[in-house]
N, CA, C and O atoms as a GROMACS GRO file, in nm:
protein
  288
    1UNK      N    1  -1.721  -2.076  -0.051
    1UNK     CA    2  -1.708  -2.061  -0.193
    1UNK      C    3  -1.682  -1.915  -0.231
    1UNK      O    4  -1.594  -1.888  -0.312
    2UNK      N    5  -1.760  -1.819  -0.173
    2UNK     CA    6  -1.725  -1.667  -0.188
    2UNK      C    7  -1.623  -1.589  -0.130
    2UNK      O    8  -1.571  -1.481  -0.156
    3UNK      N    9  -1.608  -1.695  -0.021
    3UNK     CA   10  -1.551  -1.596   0.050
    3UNK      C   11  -1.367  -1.555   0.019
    3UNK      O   12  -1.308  -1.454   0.060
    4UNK      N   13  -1.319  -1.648  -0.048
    4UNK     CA   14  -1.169  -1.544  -0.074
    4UNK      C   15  -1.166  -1.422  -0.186
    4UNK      O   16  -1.084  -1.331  -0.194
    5UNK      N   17  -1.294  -1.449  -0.277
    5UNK     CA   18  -1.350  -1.336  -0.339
    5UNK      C   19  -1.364  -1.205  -0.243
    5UNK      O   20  -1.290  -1.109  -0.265
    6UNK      N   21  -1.459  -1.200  -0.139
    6UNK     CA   22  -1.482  -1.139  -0.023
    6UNK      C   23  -1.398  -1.087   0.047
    6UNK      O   24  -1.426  -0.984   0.108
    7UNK      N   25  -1.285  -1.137   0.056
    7UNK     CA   26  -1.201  -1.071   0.106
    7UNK      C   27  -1.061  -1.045   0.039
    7UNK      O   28  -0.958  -1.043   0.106
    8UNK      N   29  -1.064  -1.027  -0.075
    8UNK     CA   30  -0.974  -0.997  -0.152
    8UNK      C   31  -1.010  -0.824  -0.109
    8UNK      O   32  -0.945  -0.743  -0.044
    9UNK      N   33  -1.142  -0.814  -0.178
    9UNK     CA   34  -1.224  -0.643  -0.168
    9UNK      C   35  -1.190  -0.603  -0.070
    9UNK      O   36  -1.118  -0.504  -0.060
   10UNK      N   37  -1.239  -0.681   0.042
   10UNK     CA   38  -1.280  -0.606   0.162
   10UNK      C   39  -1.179  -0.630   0.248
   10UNK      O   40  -1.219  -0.636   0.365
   11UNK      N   41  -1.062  -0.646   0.234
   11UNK     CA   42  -0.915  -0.681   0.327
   11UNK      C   43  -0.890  -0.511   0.375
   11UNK      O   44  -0.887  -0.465   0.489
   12UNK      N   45  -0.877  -0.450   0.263
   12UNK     CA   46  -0.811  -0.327   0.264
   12UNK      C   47  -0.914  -0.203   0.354
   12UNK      O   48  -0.877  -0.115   0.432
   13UNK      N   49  -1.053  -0.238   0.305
   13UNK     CA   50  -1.156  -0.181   0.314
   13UNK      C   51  -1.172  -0.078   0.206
   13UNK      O   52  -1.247   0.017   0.225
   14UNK      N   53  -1.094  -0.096   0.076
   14UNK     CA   54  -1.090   0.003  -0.017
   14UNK      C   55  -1.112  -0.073  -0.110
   14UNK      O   56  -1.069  -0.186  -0.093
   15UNK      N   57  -1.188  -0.046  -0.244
   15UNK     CA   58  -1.236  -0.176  -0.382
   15UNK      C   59  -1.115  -0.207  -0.462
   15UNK      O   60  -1.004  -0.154  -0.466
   16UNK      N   61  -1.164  -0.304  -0.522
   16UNK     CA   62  -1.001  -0.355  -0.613
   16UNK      C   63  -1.035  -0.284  -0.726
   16UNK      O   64  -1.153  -0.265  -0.756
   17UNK      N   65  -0.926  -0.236  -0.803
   17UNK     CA   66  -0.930  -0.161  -0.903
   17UNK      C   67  -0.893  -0.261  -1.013
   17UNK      O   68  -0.789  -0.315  -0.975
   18UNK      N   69  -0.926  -0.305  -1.117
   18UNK     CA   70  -0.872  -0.344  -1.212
   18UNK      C   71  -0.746  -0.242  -1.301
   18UNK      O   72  -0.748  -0.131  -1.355
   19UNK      N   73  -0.622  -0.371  -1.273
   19UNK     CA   74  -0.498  -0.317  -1.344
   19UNK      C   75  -0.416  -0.256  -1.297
   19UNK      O   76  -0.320  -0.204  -1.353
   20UNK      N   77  -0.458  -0.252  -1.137
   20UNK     CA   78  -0.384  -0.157  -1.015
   20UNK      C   79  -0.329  -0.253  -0.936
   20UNK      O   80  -0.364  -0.371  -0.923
   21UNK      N   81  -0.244  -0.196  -0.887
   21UNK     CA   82  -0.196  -0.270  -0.750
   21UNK      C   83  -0.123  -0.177  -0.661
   21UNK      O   84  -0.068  -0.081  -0.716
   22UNK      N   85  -0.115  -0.187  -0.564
   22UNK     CA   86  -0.057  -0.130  -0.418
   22UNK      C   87   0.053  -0.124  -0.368
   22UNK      O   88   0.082  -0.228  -0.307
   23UNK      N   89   0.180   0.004  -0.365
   23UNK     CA   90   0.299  -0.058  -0.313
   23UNK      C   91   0.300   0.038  -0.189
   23UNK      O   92   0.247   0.143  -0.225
   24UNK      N   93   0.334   0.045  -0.074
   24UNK     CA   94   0.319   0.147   0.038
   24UNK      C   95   0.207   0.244   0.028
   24UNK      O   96   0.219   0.357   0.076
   25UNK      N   97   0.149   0.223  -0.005
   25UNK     CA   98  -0.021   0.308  -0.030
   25UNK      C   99  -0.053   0.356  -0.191
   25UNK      O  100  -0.161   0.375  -0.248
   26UNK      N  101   0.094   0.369  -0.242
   26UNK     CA  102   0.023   0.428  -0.363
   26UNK      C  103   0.006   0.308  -0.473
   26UNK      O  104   0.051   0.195  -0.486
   27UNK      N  105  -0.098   0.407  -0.557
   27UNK     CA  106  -0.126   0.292  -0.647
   27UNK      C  107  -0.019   0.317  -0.807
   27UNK      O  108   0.048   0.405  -0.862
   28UNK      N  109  -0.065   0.161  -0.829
   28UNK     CA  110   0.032   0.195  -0.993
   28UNK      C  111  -0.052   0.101  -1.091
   28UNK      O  112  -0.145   0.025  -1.064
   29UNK      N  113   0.007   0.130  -1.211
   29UNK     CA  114  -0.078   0.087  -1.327
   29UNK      C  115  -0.070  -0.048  -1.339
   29UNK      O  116  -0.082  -0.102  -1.228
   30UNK      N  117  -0.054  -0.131  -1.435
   30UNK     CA  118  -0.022  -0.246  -1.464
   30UNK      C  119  -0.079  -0.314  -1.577
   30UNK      O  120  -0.171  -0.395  -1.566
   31UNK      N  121  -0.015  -0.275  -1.703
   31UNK     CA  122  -0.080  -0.356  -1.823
   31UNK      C  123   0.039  -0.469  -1.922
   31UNK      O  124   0.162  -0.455  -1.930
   32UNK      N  125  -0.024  -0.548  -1.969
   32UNK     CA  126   0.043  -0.596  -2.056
   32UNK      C  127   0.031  -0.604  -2.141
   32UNK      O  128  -0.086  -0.608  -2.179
   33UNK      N  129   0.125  -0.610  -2.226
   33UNK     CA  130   0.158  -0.570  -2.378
   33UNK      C  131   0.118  -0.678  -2.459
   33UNK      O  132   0.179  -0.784  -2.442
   34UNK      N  133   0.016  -0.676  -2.554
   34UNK     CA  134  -0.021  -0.809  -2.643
   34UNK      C  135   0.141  -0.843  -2.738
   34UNK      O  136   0.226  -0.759  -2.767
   35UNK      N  137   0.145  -0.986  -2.770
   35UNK     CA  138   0.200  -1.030  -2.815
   35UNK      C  139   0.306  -1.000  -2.948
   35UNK      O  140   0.426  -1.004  -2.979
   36UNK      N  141   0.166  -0.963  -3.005
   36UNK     CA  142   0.195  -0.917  -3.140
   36UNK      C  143   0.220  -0.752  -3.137
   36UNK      O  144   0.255  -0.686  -3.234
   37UNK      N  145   0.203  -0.719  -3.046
   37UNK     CA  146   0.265  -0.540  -3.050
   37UNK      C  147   0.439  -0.580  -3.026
   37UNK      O  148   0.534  -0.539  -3.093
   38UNK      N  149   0.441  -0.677  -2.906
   38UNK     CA  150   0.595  -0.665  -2.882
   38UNK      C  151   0.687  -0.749  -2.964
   38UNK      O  152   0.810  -0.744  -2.972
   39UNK      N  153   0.600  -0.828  -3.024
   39UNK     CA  154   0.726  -0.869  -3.151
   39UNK      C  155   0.777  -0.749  -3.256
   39UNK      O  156   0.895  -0.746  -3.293
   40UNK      N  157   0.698  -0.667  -3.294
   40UNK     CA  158   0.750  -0.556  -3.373
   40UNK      C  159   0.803  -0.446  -3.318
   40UNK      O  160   0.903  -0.387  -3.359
   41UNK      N  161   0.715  -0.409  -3.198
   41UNK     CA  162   0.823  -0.311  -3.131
   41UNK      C  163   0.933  -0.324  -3.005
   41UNK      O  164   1.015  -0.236  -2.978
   42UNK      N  165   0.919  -0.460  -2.928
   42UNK     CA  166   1.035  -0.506  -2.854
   42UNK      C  167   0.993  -0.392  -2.736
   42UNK      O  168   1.047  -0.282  -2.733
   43UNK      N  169   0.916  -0.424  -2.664
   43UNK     CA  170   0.860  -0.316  -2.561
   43UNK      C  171   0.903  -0.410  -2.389
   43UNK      O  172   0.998  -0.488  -2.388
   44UNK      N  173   0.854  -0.396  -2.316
   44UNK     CA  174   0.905  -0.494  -2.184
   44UNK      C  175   0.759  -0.554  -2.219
   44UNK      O  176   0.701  -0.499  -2.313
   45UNK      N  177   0.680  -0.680  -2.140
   45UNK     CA  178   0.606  -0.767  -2.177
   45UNK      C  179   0.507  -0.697  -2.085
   45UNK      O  180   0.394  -0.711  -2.130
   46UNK      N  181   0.510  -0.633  -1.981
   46UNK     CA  182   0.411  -0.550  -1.869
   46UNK      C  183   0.467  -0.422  -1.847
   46UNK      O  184   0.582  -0.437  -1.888
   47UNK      N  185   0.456  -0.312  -1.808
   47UNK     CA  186   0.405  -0.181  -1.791
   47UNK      C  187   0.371  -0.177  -1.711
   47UNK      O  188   0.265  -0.237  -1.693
   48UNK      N  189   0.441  -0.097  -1.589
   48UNK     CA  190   0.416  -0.060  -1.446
   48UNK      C  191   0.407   0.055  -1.447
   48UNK      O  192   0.508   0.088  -1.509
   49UNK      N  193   0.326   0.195  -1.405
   49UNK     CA  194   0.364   0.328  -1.396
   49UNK      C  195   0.296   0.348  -1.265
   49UNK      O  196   0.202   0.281  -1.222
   50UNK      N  197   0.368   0.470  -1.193
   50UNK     CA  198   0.285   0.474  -1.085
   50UNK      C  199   0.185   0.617  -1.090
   50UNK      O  200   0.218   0.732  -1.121
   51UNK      N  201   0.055   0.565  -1.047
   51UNK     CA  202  -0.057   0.677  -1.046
   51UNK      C  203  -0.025   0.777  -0.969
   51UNK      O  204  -0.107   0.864  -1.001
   52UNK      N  205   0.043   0.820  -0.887
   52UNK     CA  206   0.098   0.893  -0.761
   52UNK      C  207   0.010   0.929  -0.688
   52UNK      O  208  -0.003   1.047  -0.659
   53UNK      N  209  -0.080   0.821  -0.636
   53UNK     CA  210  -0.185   0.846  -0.539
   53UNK      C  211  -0.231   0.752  -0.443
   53UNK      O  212  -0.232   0.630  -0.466
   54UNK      N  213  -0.271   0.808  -0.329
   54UNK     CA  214  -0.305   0.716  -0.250
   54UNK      C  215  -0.438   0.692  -0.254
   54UNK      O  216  -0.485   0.582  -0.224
   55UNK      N  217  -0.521   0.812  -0.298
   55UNK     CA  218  -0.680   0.802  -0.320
   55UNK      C  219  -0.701   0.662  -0.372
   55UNK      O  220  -0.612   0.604  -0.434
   56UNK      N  221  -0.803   0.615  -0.351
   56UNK     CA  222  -0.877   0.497  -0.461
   56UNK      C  223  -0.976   0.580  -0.531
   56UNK      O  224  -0.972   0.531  -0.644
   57UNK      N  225  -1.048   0.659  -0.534
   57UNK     CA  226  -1.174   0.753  -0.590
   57UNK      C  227  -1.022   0.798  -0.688
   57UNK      O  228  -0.985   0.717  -0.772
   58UNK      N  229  -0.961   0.895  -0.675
   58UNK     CA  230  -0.840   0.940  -0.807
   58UNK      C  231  -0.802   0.851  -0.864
   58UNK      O  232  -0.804   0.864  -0.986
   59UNK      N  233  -0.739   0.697  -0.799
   59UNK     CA  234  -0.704   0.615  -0.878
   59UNK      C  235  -0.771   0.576  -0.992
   59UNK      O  236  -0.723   0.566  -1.105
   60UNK      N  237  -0.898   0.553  -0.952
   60UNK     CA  238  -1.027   0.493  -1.080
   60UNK      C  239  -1.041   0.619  -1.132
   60UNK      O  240  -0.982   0.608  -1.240
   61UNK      N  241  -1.078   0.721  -1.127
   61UNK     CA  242  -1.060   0.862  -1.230
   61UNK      C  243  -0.987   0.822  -1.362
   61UNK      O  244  -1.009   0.794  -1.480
   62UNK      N  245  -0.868   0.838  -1.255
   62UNK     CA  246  -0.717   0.794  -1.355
   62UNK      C  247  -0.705   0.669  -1.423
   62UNK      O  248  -0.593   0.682  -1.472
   63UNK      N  249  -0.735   0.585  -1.449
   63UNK     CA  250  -0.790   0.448  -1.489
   63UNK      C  251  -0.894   0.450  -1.602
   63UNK      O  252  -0.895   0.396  -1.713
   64UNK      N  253  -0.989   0.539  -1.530
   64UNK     CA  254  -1.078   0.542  -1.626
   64UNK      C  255  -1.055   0.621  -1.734
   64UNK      O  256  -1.094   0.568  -1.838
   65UNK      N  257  -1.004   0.737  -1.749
   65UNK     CA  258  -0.911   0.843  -1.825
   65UNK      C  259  -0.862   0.756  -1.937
   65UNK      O  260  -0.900   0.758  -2.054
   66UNK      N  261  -0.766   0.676  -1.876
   66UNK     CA  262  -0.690   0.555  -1.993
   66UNK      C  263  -0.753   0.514  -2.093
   66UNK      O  264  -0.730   0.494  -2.212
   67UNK      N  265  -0.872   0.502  -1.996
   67UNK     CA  266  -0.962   0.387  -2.087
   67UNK      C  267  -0.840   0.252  -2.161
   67UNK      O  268  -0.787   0.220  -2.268
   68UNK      N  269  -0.849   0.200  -1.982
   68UNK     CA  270  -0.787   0.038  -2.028
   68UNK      C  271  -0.948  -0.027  -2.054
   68UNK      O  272  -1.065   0.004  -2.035
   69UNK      N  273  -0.888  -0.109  -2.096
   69UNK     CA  274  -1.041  -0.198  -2.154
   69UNK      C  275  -1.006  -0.326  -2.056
   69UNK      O  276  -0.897  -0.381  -2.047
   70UNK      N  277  -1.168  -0.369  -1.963
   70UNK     CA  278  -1.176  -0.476  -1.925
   70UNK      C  279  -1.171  -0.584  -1.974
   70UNK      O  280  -1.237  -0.601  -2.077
   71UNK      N  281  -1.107  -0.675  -1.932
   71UNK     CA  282  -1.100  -0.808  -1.969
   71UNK      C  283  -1.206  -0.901  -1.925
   71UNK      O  284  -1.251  -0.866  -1.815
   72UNK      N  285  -1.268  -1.018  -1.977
   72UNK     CA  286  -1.377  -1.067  -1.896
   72UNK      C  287  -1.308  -1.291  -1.936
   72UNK      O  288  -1.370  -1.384  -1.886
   0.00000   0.00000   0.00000
């Protein structure tokens, strides 16, 4: 029951970051745009930027900086 939870984390041996994801080591952002922002301003529907880091400790810095707001 836990366990693809379990190893989602612990595949890499590095924590999952919320809103990140991994392309050749570095990390990048990943948000999406609510609905009602992109009907008025016509934006792309997600937002990719890349953090330019391979750290995970800088990545969450940088993350946290944003202050994206968790989703639950």
């Amino acid at each position: 029951m836990f366990l693809p939870v379990l190893q989602t984390v612990l595949q890499n041996g590095t924590p999952k970051i919320p809103y990140t994801f991994q392309r050749n080591g570095v990390y990048y952002l990943r948000v999406r745009i609510p609905k009602i922002i992109r009907e008025n301003t016509h934006p792309p529907p997600i937002i990719r930027q890349s953090l330019q880091t391979k750290s995970s400790t800088i990545a969450i810095t940088l993350v946290n900086k944003l202050n994206v707001r968790y989703q639950s």
